[in-house]
RODO-2510 file (C-alpha; in nm, 4 decimals, decimal comma):
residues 314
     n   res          X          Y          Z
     1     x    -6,5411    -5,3209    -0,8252
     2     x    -6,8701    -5,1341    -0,8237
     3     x    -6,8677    -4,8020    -0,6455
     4     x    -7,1777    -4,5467    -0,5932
     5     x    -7,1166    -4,1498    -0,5918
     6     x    -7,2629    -3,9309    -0,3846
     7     x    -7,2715    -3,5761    -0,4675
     8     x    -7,3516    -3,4740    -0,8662
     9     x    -7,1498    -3,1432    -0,8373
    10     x    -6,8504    -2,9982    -0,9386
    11     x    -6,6084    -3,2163    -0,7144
    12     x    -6,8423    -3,5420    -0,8288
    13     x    -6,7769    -3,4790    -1,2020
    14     x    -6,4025    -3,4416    -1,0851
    15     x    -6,4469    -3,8043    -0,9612
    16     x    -6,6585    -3,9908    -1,2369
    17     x    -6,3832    -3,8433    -1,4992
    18     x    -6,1298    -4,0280    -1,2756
    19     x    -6,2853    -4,3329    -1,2169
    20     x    -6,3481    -4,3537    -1,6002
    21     x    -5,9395    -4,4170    -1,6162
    22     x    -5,9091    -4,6901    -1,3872
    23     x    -5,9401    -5,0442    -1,5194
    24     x    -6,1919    -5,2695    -1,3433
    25     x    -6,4061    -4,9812    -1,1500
    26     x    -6,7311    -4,9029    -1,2472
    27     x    -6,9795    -4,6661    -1,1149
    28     x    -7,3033    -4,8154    -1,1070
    29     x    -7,5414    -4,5568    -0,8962
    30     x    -7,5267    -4,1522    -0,8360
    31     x    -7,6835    -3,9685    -0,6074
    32     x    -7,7737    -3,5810    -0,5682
    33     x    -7,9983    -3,3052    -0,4581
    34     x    -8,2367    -3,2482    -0,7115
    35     x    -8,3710    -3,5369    -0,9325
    36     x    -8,3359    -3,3251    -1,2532
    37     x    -7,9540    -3,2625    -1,2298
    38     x    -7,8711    -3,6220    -1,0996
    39     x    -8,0548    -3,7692    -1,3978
    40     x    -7,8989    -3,5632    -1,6254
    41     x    -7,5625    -3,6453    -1,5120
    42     x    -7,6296    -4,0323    -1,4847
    43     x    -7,7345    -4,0326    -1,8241
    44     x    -7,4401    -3,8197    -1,9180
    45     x    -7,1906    -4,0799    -1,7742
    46     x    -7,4038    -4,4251    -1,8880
    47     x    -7,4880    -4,4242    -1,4966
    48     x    -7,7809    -4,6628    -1,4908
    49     x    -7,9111    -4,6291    -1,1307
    50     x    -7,9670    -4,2759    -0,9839
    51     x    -8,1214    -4,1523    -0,6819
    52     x    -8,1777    -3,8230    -0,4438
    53     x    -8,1416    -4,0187    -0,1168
    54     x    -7,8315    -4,1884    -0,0453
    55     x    -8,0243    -4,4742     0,1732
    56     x    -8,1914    -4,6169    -0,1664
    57     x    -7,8183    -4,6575    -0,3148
    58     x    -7,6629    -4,8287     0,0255
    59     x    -7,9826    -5,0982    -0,0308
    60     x    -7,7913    -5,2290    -0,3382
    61     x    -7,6282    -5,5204    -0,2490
    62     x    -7,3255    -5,5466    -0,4803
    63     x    -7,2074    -5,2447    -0,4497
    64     x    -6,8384    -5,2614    -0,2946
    65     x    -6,7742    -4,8772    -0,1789
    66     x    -6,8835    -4,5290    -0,2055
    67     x    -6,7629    -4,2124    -0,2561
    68     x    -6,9047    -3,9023    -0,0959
    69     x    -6,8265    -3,5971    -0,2912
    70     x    -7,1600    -3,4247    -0,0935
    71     x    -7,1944    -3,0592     0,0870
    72     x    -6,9006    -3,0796     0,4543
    73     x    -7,2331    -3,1157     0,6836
    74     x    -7,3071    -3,4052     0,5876
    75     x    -6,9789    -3,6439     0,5373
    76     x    -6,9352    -3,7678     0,9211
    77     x    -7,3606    -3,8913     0,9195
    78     x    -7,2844    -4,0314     0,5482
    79     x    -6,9729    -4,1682     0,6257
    80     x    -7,0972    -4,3772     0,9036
    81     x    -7,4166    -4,5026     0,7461
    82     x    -7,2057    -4,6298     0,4399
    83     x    -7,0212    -4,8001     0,6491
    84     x    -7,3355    -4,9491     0,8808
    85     x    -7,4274    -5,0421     0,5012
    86     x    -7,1207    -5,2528     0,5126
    87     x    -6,9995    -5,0285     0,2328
    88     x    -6,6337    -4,9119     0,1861
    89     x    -6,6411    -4,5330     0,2052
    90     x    -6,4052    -4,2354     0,1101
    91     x    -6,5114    -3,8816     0,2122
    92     x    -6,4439    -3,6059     0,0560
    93     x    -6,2285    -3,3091     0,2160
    94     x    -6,3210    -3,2191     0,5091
    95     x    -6,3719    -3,5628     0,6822
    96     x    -6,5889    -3,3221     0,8942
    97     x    -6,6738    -2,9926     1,0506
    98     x    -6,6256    -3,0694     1,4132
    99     x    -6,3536    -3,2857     1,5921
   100     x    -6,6163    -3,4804     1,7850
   101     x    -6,7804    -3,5905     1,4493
   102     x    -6,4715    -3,6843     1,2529
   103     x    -6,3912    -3,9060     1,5684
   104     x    -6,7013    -4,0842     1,5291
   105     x    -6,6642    -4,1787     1,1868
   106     x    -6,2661    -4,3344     1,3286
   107     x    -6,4677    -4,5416     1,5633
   108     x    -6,7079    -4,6462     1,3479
   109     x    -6,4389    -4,7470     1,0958
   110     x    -6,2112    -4,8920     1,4128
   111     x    -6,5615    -5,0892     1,4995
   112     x    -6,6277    -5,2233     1,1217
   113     x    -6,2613    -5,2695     1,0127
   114     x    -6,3855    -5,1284     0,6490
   115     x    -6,1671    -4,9384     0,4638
   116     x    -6,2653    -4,5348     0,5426
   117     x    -6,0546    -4,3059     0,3482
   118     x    -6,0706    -3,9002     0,3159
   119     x    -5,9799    -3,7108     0,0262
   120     x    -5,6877    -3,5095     0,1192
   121     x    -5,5705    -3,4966    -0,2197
   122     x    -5,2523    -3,2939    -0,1714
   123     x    -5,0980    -3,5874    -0,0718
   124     x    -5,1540    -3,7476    -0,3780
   125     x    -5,0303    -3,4606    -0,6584
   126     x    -4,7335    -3,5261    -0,8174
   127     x    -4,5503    -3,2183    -0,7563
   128     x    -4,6373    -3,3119    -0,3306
   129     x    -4,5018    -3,6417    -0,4310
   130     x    -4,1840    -3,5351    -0,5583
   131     x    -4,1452    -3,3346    -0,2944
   132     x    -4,2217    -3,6201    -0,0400
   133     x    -3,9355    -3,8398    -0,2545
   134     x    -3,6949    -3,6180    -0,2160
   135     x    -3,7453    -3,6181     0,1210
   136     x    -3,7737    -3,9560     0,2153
   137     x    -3,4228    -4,0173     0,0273
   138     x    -3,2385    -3,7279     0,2748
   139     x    -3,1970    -3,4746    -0,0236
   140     x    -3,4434    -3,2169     0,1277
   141     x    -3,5687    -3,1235     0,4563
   142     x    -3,8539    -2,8048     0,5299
   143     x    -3,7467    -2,5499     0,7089
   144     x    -4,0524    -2,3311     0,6278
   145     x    -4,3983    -2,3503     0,3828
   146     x    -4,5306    -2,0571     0,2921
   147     x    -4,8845    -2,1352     0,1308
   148     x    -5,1480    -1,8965    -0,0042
   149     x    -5,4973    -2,0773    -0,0705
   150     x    -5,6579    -1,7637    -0,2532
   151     x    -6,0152    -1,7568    -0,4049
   152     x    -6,2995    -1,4963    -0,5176
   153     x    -6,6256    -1,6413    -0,3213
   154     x    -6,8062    -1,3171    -0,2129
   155     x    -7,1259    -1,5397    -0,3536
   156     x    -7,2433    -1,8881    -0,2571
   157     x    -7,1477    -2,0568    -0,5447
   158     x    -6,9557    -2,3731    -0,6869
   159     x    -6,6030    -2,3955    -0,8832
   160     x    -6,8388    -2,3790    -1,1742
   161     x    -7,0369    -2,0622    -1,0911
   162     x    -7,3147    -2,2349    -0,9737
   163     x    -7,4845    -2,1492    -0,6544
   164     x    -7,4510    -2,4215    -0,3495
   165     x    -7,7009    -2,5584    -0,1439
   166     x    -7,4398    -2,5002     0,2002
   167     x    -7,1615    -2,2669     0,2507
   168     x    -6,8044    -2,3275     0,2440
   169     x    -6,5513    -2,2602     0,5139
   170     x    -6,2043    -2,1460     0,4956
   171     x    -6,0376    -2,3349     0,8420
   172     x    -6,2449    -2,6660     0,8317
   173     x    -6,2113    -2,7246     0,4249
   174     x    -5,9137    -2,5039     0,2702
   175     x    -5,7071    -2,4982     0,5499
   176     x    -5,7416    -2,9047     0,5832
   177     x    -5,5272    -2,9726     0,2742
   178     x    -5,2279    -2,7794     0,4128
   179     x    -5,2485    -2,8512     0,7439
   180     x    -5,2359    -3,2145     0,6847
   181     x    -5,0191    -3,1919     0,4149
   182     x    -4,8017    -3,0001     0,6468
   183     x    -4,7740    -3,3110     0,8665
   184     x    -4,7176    -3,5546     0,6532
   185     x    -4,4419    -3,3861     0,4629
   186     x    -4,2489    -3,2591     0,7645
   187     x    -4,3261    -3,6384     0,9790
   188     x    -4,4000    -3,4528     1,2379
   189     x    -4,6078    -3,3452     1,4824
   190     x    -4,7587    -2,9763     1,5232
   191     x    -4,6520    -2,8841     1,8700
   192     x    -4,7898    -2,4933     1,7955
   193     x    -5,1170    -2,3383     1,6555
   194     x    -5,2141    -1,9838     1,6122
   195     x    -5,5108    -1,8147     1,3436
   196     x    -5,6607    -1,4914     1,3460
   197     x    -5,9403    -1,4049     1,1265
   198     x    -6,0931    -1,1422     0,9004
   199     x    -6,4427    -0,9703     0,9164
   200     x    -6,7170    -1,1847     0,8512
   201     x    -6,9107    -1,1875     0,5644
   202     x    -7,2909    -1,0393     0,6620
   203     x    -7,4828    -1,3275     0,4764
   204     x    -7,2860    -1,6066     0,4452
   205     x    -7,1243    -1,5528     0,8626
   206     x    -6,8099    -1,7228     0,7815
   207     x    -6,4828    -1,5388     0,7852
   208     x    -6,3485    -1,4401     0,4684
   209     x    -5,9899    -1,4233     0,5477
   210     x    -5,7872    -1,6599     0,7245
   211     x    -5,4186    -1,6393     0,8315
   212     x    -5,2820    -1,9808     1,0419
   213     x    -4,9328    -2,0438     1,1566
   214     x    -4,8066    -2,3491     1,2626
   215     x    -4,4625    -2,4897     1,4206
   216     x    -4,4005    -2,9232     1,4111
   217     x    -4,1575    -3,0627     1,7046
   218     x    -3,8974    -3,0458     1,5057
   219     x    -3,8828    -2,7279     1,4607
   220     x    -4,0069    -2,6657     1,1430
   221     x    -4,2923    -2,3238     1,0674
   222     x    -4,5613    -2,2863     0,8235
   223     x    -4,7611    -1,9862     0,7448
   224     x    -5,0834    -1,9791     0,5476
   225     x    -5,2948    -1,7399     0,4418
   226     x    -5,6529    -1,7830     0,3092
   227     x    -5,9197    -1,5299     0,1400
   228     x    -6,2138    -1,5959    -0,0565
   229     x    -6,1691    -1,2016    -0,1148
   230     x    -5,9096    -1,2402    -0,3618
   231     x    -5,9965    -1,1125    -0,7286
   232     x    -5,7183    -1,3753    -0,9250
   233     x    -5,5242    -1,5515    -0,9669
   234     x    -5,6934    -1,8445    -0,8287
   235     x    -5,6027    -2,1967    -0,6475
   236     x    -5,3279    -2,2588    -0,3883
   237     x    -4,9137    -2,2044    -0,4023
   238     x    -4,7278    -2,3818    -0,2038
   239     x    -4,3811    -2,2446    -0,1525
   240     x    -4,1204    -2,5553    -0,0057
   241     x    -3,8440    -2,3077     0,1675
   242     x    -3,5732    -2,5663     0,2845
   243     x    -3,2210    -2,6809     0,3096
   244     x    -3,1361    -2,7878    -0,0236
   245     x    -3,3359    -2,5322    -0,2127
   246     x    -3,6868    -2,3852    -0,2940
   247     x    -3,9892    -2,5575    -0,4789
   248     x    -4,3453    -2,4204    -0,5684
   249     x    -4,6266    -2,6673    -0,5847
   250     x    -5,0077    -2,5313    -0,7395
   251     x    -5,1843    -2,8328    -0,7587
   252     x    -4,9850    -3,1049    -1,0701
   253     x    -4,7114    -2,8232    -1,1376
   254     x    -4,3540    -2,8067    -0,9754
   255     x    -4,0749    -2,5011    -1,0456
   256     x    -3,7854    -2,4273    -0,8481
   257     x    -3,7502    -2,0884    -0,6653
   258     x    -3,5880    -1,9820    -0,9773
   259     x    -3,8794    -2,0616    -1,2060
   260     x    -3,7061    -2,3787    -1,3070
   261     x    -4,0213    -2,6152    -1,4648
   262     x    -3,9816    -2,9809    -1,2543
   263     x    -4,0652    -3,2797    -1,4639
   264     x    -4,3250    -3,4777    -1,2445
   265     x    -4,4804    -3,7064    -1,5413
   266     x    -4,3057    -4,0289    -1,4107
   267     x    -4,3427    -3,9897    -1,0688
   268     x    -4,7463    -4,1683    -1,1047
   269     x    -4,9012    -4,3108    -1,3555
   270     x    -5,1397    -3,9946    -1,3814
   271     x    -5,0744    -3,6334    -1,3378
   272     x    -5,4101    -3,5933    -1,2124
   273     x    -5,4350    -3,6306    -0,8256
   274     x    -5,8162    -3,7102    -0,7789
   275     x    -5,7770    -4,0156    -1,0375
   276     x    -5,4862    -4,1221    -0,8009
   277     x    -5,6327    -4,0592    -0,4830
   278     x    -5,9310    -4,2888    -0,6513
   279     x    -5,6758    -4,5197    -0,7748
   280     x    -5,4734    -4,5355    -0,4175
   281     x    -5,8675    -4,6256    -0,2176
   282     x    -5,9685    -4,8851    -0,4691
   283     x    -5,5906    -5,0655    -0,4384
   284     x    -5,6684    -5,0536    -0,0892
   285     x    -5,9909    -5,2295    -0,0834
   286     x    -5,8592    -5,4901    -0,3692
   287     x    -5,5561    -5,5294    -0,1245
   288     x    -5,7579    -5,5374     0,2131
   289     x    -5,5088    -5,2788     0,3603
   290     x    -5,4983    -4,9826     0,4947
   291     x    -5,5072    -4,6248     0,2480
   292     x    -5,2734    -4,3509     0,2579
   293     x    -5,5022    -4,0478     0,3764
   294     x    -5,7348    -4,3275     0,5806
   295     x    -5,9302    -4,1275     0,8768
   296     x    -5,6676    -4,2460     1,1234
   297     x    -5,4382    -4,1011     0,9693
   298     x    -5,5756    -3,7508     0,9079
   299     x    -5,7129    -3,7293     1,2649
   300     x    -5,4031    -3,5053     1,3279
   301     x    -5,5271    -3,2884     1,0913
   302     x    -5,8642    -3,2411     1,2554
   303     x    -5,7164    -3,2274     1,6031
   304     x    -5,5392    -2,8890     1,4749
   305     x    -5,8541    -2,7769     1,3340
   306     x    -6,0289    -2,8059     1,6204
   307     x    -5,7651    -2,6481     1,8270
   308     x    -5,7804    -2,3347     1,6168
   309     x    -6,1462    -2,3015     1,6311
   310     x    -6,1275    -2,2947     2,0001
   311     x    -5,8700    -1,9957     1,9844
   312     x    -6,1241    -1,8084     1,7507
   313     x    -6,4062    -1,8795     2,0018
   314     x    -6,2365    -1,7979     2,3050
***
């Protein structure tokens, strides 16, 4: 299978080391901002074709599906012009920045029947997965998640220090992977949504603290809190608070409540959840079937979003 990345950053590196592990994918084209970086990372990864616009990249016939690992403005306007390219497409997290665009990319996908994936990786760790197992077999059920998604971002810049070329958002990225992840664990649907914000920051004018509580229909609460004020540690914790016990997640780790380390090693054939979120949307195309974290499944997700951006509007 031939895939083309867009986006030469942080998160795209994160991608092209993944897709190095999986048997019978190959990334044939890359495309980025500035035509000095993207060289230099094609010809760090034996990328033959490179680019700066994403339109010479969908011309290229035989290539299957992309992956967009580019800046949140532009993934719903990408999204649907890989697809109008007939091209499979996953989009990085956030599917989008506005309800009403992240429903036109489920059209669009509804209209082409191509596979359209977004990546909520959370759903994909193995310490989420374990969770989800234990679940699924009636040994667990949440009562309550307490997560804290804390980083230092008083500065535009990437995970690697770098500055960025857009600015970063605390409810329509960070708060995406627990809000969905949220959902999916519990099965159920949010029935309650309340945020309240912090000051915002004077250049950037986004909010720089975040706290969101939610409630599903069957009764079960999460809280979250989110700063990009926070001077360490770094990363999210998810605290699992439910009827069997108490598990912390932060990102491929699992302990108890009691600081009791959680084997996950055999619960996927990788410990690293963007190689098996890449793994899970090429199976899908090979297979012709729908993904797990496909847009129509994560419209929930955005639905929330949006309803919480009204409240801090109003």
């Amino acid at each position: 299978m031939k895939l083309a990345l867009a986006g030469a950053g942080a998160f795209g590196r994160k991608h092209l080391d993944a897709i190095a592990n999986i048997d019978g994918a190959d990334v044939v084209s890359v495309v980025g901002r500035t035509a000095a970086a993207t060289r230099e990372v094609a010809a760090e990864y034996g990328i033959d074709h490179w680019s700066t616009d994403l339109a010479d990249t969908l011309a290229i016939a035989d290539i299957d599906a992309v992956i967009l690992a580019t800046p949140t403005q532009m993934h719903a306007a990408q999204a649907i012009a890989c697809m109008n390219a007939g091209k499979h497409v996953q989009v990085e997290i956030p599917l989008a920045d506005s309800l009403a665009d992240a429903q036109a990319v489920l059209a669009k996908q509804a209209d082409t029947g191509l596979v359209a994936m977004v990546g909520h990786t959370r759903r994909f760790n193995p310490s989420h997965q374990w969770i989800r197992n234990k679940i699924a077999a009636g040994e667990f059920t949440i009562q309550h998640m307490d997560v804290q998604t804390f980083f230092f971002r008083r500065t535009n810049t990437n995970a690697l220090g770098q500055p960025r070329s857009w600015t970063d958002h605390l409810l329509w990225h960070h708060a995406a992977h627990t809000i969905d992840l949220f959902a999916y664990q519990t099965g159920e649907e949010v029935v309650a949504a309340h945020v309240m914000e912090g000051p915002r920051h004077p250049d950037l004018g986004i909010a720089m603290d975040m706290s969101i509580q939610l409630k599903t229909s069957g009764g079960a609460i999460l809280s979250l809190s989110l700063s990009f004020n926070n001077d360490g540690p770094f990363g999210t914790f998810f605290r699992y608070i439910g009827d069997t016990g108490t598990y912390i997640a932060r990102y491929d780790d699992l302990i108890t409540g009691r600081d009791e380390v959680i084997d996950v090693a055999d619960v996927a054939v990788s410990m690293n959840g963007i190689e098996l979120q890449d793994r899970e949307f090429i199976a899908a195309i090979s297979e012709g079937r729908e993904p797990n974290s496909s847009v129509r499944q994560v419209m929930g997700c955005y639905r929330t979003l949006h309803a919480l951006e009204q409240q801090l509007l109003a």
